[in-house]
ZABAVO-193506 format. One line per 10 residues: their letters; for each residue x, y, z of N, C-alpha, C. Coordinates in steps of 0.001 Angstrom, whole numbers, plus 500000, padded with zeros to 6 digits. Atoms other than C-alpha are relative to their C-alpha. Example, Ala and Ser with C-alpha at 12.3 -4.5 7.8 and 13.67 -1.06 7.14 Angstrom:
! residues 2
as	500890 498810 500000 512300 495500 507800 500900 501200 500000 ~ 499180 498810 499940 513670 498940 507140 499230 501090 500730 .
END
This chain:
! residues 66
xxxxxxxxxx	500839 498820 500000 500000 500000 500000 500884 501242 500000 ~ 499540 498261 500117 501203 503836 499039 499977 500201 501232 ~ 500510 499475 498254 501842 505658 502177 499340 501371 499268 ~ 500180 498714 500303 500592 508792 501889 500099 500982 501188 ~ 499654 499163 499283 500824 512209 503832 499000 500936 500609 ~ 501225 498896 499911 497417 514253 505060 500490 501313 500552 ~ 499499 498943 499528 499408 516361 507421 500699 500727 498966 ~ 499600 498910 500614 501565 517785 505427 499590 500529 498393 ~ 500284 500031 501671 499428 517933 502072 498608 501386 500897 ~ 500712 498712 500108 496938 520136 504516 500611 500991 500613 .
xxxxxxxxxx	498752 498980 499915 499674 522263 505764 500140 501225 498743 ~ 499244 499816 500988 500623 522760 502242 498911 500628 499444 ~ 501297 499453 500474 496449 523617 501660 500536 501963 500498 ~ 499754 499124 499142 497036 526581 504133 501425 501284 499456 ~ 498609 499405 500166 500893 527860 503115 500872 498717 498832 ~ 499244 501280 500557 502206 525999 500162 501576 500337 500311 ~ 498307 500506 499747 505882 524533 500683 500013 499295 501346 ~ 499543 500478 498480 505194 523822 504284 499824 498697 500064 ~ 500282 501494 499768 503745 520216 503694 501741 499200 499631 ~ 497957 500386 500337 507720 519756 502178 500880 500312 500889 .
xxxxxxxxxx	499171 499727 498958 509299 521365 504815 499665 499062 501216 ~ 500821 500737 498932 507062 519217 507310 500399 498928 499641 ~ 499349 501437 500357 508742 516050 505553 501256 499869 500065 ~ 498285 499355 499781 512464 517764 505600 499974 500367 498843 ~ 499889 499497 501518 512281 518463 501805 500329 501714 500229 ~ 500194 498632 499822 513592 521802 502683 500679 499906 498520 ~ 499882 499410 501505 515142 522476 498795 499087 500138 499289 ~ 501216 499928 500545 512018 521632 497528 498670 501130 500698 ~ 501196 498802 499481 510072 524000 500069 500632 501177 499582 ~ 499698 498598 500499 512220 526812 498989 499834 500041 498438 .
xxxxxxxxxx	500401 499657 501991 512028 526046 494862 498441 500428 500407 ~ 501564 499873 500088 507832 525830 495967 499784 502087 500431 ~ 500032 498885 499630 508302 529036 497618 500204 501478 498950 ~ 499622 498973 501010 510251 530923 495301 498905 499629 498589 ~ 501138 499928 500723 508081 529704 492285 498773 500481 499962 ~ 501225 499508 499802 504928 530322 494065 499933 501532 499481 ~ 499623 498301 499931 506221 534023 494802 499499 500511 498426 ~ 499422 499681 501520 507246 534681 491063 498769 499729 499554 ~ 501277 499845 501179 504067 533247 489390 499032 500662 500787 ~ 501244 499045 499640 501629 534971 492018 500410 501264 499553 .
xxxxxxxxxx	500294 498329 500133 503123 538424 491341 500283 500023 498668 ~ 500129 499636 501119 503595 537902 487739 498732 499349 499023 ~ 501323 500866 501452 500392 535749 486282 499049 499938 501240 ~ 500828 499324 499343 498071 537033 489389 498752 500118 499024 ~ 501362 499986 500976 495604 537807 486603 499354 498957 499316 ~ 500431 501341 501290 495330 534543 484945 499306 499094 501303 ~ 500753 500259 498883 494085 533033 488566 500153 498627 499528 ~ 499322 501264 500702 494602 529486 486479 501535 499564 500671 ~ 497938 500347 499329 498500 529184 486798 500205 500275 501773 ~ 500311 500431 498579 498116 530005 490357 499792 498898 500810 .
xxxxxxxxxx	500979 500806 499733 495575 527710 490849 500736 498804 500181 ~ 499567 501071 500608 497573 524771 488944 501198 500414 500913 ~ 498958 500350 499099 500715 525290 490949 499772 499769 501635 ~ 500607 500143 498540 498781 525334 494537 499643 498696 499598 ~ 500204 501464 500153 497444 521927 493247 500966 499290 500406 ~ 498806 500989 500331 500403 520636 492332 500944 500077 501605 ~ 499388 499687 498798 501827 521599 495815 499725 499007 500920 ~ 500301 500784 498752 499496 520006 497809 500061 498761 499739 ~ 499583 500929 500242 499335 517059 495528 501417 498822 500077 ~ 498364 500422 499321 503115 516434 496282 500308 499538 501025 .
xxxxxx	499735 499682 498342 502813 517149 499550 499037 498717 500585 ~ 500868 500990 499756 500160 514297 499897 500602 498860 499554 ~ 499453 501360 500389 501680 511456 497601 501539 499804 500229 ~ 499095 500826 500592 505450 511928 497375 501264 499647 501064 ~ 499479 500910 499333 507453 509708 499591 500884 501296 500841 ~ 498759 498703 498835 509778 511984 502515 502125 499323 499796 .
END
């Protein structure tokens, strides 16, 4: 059976990167971080790309192994 992660995938709902930092993945909570940053203050209007990288955050943060 998959393990999976709830804590840190709803962490990651809340503040994405933290469900990665909450596993030790700290390189990966700072790329999530800095990416986030960068596409919220430059594609803010498109509310999409946002959207799709907060997914993809928590989705990570839920399935992928520590």
């Amino acid at each position: 059976m998959k393990q999976t992660y709830g804590v840190p995938a709803l962490a990651s709902i809340f503040l994405p990167g933290l469900g990665q930092l909450i596993k030790g993945q700290i390189l990966k909570a700072l790329f999530i971080w800095v990416i986030s940053g960068l596409v919220g203050f430059f594609l803010w209007w498109t509310f999409i790309v946002p959207f799709l990288v907060w997914a993809w955050n928590v989705y990570d943060a839920y399935n992928d192994p520590a």
